[in-house]
N, C-alpha and C positions, 0 to 999 in steps of 0.2 A: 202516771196519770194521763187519761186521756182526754185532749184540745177537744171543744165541738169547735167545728167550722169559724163561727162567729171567733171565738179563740183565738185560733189558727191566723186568721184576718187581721185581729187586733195585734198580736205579737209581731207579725209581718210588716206591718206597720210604725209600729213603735220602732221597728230595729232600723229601717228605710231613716225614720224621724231622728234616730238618733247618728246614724252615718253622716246624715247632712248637718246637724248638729256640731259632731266632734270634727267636721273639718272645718266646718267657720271659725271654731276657736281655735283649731291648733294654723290658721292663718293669721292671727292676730299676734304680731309681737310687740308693737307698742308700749313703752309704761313711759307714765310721766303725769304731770301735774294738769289735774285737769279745772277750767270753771266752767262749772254746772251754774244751770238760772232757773231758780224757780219762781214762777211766774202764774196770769191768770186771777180770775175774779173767783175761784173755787176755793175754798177751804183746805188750809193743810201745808202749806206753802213753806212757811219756818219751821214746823212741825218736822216736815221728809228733812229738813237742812238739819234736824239734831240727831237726827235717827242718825245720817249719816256720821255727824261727831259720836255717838255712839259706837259706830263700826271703830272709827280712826283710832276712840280711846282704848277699844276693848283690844286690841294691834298692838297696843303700848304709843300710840301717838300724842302727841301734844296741840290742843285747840284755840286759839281764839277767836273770840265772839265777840264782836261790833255789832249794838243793838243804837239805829238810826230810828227816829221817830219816837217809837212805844218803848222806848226802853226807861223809863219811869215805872214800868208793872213788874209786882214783885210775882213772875211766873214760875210754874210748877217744873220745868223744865232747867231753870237757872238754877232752883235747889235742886236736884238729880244732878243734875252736872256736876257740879260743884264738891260733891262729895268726893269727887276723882281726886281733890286737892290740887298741887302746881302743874298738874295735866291739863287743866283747866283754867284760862284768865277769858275773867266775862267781863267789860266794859257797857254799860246800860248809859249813854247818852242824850239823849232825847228824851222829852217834855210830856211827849205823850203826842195825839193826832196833830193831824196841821189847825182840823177846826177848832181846837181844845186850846192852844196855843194863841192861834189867831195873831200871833207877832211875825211876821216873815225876817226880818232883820233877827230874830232872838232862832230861830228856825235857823238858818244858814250860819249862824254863829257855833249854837251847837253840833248841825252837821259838818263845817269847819273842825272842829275839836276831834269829831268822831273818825272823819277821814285822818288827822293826825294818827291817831293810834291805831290805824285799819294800818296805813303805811309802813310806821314800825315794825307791825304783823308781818307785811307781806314782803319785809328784808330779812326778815329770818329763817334760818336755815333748819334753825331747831322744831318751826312749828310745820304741823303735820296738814293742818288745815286753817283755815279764815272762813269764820261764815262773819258774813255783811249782812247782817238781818234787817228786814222793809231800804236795803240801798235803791231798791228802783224807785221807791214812791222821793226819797229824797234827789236823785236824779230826771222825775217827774217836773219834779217844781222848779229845775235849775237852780237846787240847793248848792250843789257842786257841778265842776264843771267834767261833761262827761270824757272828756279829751285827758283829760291829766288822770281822772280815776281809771281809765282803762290802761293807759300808760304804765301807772302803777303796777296794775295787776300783772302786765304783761312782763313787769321787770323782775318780777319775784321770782325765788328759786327754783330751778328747773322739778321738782317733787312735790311741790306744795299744791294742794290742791285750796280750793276758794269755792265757795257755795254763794250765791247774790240771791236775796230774797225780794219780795214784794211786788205787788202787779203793776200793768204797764211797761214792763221793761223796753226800755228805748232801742227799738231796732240796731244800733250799733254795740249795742251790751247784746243782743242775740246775735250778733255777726260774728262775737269777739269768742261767745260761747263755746265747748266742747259738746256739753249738754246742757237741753233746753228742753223743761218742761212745763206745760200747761195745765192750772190746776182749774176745771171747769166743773161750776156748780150746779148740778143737777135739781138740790132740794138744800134748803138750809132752814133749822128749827128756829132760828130769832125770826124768820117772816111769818113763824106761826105763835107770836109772841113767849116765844123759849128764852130767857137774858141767858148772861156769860156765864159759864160757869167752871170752877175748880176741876180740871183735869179733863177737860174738853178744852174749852177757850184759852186757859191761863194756868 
């Protein structure tokens, strides 16, 4: 078969693209436990944090899930999960928003609770991952204090990886970070009076 030019250019290229490619990764020898933050007034935030428990489960890993704030919603995501069976331990904590609660003292009680069992999590050597879902909006409010949960995280087993959800994250939870990503909203359907719905929102 014969290349025309533009061809020829393109393949020259992609081979150049991939040389510099395959040496970046084959310099990278690192493994190890990493916490990622997802962060950001954009859409999608706990969304990527299950995707990734999807990776860890489909690996054969074992997950649990600390849901701080909204974890009163029965979500579409918690039944998916869940079907993995003892692969899977989902803790749902929280009342629901802060303005829905409107109690601060009943707020940092159940986030108290919630940090308990994030803890436990994060002495195990069996679990593969810890997502902290909306942790930052509870470290927002100085639900908890951010000196002992980073603490935490940092004591846990050298493999275990930790995903931190919710916006706002406090500059020292991005310090602590391996990965930090910003989820920035472009357009969102509820300001064009779209409500919640089953398999988008929940």
């Amino acid at each position: 078969m014969t290349l025309t030019p533009e061809e020829i250019r393109h393949r020259e290229k992609m081979a150049r693209r991939k040389e510099v490619q395959d040496r970046e990764v084959s310099s990278k020898s690192i493994e190890k436990g990493l916490l990622a933050v997802h962060t950001g007034a954009g859409k999608g935030k706990s969304t990527a944090a299950f995707g990734m428990a999807l990776r860890t489960l489909a690996h054969g890993g074992r997950i649990v899930v600390i849901q701080f704030i909204k974890g009163a919603w029965n979500t579409g995501e918690r039944k998916a999960l869940e079907r993995f069976g003892d692969q899977v331990e989902w803790h749902a904590l929280g009342e629901g928003f802060t303005w829905n609660t409107q109690d601060r003292a009943r707020d940092i009680a159940n986030c108290r609770a919630a940090w308990e069992q994030a803890r436990a999590a994060l002495r195990r050597a069996d679990v593969s991952m810890v997502i902290l879902d909306e942790l930052n909006i509870a470290l927002r409010y100085d639900y908890l204090p951010i000196e002992e949960v980073l603490a935490d995280i940092a004591a846990r087993p050298a493999m275990q990886h930790v995903v931190v959800t919710g916006r706002n994250a406090r500059p020292a939870m991005i310090e602590a970070a391996d990965l930090v990503t910003e989820m920035t909203q472009v357009a969102h359907h509820f300001r064009k009076g779209v409500k919640a719905q089953a398999g988008i929102e929940f």
